[in-house]
Rosetta silent file (secondary structure, phi, psi, omega in degrees, C-alpha in Angstrom):
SEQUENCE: XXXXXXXXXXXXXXXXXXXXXXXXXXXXXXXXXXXXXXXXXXXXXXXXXXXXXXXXXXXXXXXXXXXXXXXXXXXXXXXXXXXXXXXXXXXXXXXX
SCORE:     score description
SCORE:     0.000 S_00000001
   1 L     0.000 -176.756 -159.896  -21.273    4.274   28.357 S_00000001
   2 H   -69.494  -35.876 -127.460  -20.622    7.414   29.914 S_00000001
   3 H  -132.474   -7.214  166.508  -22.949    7.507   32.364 S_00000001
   4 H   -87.723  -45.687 -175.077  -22.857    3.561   33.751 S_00000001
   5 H   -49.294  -68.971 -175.843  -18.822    5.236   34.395 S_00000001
   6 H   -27.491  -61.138 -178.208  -20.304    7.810   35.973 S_00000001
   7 H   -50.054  -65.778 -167.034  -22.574    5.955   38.669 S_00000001
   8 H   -30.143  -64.973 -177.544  -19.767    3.353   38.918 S_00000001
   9 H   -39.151  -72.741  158.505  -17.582    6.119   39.562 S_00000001
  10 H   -64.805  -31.999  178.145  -19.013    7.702   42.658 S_00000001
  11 H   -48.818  -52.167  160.369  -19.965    4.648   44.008 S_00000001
  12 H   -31.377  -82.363 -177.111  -16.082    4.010   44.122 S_00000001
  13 H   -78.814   43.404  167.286  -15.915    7.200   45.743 S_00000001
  14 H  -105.205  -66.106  123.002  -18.255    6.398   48.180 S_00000001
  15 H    32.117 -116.154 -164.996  -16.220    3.382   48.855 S_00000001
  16 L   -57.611  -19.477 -178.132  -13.069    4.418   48.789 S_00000001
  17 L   -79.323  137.335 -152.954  -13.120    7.819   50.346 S_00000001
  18 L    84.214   10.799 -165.568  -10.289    8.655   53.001 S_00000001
  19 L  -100.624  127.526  173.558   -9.338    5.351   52.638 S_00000001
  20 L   -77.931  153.791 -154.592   -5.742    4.678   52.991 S_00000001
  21 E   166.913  163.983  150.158   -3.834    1.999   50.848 S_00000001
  22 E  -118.369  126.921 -170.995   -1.580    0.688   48.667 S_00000001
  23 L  -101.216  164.929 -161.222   -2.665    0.713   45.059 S_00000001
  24 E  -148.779  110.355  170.094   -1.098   -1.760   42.427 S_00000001
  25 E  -115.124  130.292  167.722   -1.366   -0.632   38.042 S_00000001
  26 E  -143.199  158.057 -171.374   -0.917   -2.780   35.573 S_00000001
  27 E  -111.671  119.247  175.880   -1.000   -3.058   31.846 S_00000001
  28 L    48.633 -103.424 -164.840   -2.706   -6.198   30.758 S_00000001
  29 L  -115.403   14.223 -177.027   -0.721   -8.730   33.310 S_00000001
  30 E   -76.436   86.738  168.268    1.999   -6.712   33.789 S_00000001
  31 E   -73.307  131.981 -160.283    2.737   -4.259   37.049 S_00000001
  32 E  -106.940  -12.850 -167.454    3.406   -1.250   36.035 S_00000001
  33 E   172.869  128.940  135.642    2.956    0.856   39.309 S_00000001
  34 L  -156.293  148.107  179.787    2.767    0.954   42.561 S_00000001
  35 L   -76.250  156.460  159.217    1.848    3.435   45.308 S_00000001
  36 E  -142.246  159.243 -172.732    0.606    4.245   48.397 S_00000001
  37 E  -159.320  152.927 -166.943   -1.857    6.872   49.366 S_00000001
  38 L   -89.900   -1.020 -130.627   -3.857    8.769   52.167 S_00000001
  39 L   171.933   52.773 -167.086   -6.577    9.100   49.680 S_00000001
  40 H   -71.706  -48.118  154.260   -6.445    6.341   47.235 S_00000001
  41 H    10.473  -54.666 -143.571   -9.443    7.340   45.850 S_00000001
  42 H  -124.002  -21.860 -179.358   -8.282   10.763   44.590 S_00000001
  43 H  -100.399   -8.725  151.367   -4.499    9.283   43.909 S_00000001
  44 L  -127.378   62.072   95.519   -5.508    6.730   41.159 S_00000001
  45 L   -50.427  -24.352  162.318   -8.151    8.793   39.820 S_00000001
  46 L   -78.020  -15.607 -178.060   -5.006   11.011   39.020 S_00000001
  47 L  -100.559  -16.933  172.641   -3.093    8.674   37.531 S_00000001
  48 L   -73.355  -18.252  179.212   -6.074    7.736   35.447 S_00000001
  49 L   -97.239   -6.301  161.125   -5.765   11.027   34.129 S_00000001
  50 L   -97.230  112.393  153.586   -1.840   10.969   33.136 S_00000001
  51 L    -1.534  -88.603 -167.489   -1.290   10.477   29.456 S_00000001
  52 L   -48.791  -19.076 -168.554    2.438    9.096   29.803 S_00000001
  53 L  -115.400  125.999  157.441    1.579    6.381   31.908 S_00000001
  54 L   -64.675   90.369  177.949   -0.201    3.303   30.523 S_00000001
  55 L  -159.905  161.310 -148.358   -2.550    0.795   32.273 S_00000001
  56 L  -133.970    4.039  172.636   -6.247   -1.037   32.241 S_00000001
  57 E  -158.430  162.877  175.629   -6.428   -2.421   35.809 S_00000001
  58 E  -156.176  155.414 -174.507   -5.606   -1.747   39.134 S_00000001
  59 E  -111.424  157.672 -161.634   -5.662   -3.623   42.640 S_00000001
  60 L  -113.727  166.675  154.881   -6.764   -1.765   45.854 S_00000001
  61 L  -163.583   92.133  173.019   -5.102   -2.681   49.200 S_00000001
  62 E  -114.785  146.149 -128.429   -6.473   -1.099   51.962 S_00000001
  63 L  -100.717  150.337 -175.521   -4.500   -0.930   55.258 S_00000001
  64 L   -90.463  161.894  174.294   -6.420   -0.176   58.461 S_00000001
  65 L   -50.762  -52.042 -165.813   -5.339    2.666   61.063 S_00000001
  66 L   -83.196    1.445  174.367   -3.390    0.657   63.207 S_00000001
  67 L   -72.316  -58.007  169.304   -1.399   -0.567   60.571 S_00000001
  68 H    -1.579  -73.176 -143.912   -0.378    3.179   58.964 S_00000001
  69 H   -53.981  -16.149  163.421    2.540    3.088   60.393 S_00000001
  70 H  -105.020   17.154 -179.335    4.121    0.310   57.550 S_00000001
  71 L   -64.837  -14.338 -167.358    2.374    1.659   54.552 S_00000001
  72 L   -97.777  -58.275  145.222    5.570    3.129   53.718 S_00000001
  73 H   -14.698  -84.246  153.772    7.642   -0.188   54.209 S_00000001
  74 H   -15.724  -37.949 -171.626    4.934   -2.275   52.494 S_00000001
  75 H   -96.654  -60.887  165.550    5.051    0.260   49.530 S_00000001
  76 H   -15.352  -75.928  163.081    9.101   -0.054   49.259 S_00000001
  77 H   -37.759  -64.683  162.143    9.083   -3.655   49.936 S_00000001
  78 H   -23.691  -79.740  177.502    6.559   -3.895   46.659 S_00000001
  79 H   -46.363  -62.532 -157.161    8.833   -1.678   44.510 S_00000001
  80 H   -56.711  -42.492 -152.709   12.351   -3.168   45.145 S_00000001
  81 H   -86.574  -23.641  173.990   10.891   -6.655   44.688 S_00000001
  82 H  -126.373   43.496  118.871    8.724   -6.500   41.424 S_00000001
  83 L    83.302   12.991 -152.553   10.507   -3.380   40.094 S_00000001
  84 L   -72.471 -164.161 -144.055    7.644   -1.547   38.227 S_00000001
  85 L  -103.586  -53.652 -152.899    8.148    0.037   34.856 S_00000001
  86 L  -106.908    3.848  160.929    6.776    3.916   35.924 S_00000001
  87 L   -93.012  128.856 -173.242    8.489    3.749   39.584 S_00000001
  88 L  -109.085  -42.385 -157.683   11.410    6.076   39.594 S_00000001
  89 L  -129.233  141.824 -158.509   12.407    6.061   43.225 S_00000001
  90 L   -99.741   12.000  169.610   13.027    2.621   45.181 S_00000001
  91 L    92.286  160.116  160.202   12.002    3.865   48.795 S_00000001
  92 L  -129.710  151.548  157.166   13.892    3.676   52.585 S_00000001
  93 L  -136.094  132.763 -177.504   12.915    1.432   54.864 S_00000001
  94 L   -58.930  179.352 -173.241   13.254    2.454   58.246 S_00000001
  95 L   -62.276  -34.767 -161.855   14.979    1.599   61.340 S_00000001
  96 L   -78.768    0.000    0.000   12.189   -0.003   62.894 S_00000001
């Protein structure tokens, strides 16, 4: 019901907030997206809210400070290799 979402819901963003990551969506067993975000929290709560894209679970992966610095790699790396269906652009990975 609305209102077990609700609790659920901030607790998650109690959680989750500021927290830095790579997020993973998929429909049924399927990945369908994934991201990275300075906020995951607030970036797939947005995606729960687009229409066009379809999916019923998502994986969290969140990367510690000293770490940052490949979240961008890590998110590429992801993409090229399983491809997802609502990823448009396949990333650079950098010199180092």
């Amino acid at each position: 019901d609305i209102a077990t979402w609700e609790k659920a819901e901030q607790a998650l963003h109690n959680v989750l907030k500021k927290r830095k990551g790579i997020y993973a969506l998929y429909d049924g067993n399927k990945l369908v997206r994934v991201g990275l975000a300075t906020n995951i929290y607030w970036r797939v709560k947005g995606h729960s809210k687009n229409e066009k894209m379809k999916w019923d679970t998502v994986n969290l992966f969140i990367i510690k400070n000293e770490m940052l610095s490949y979240l961008r790699d890590l998110e590429t790396a992801i993409v090229r290799i399983a491809k997802p269906k609502y990823n448009q652009q396949k990333g650079r990975i950098g010199d180092d």
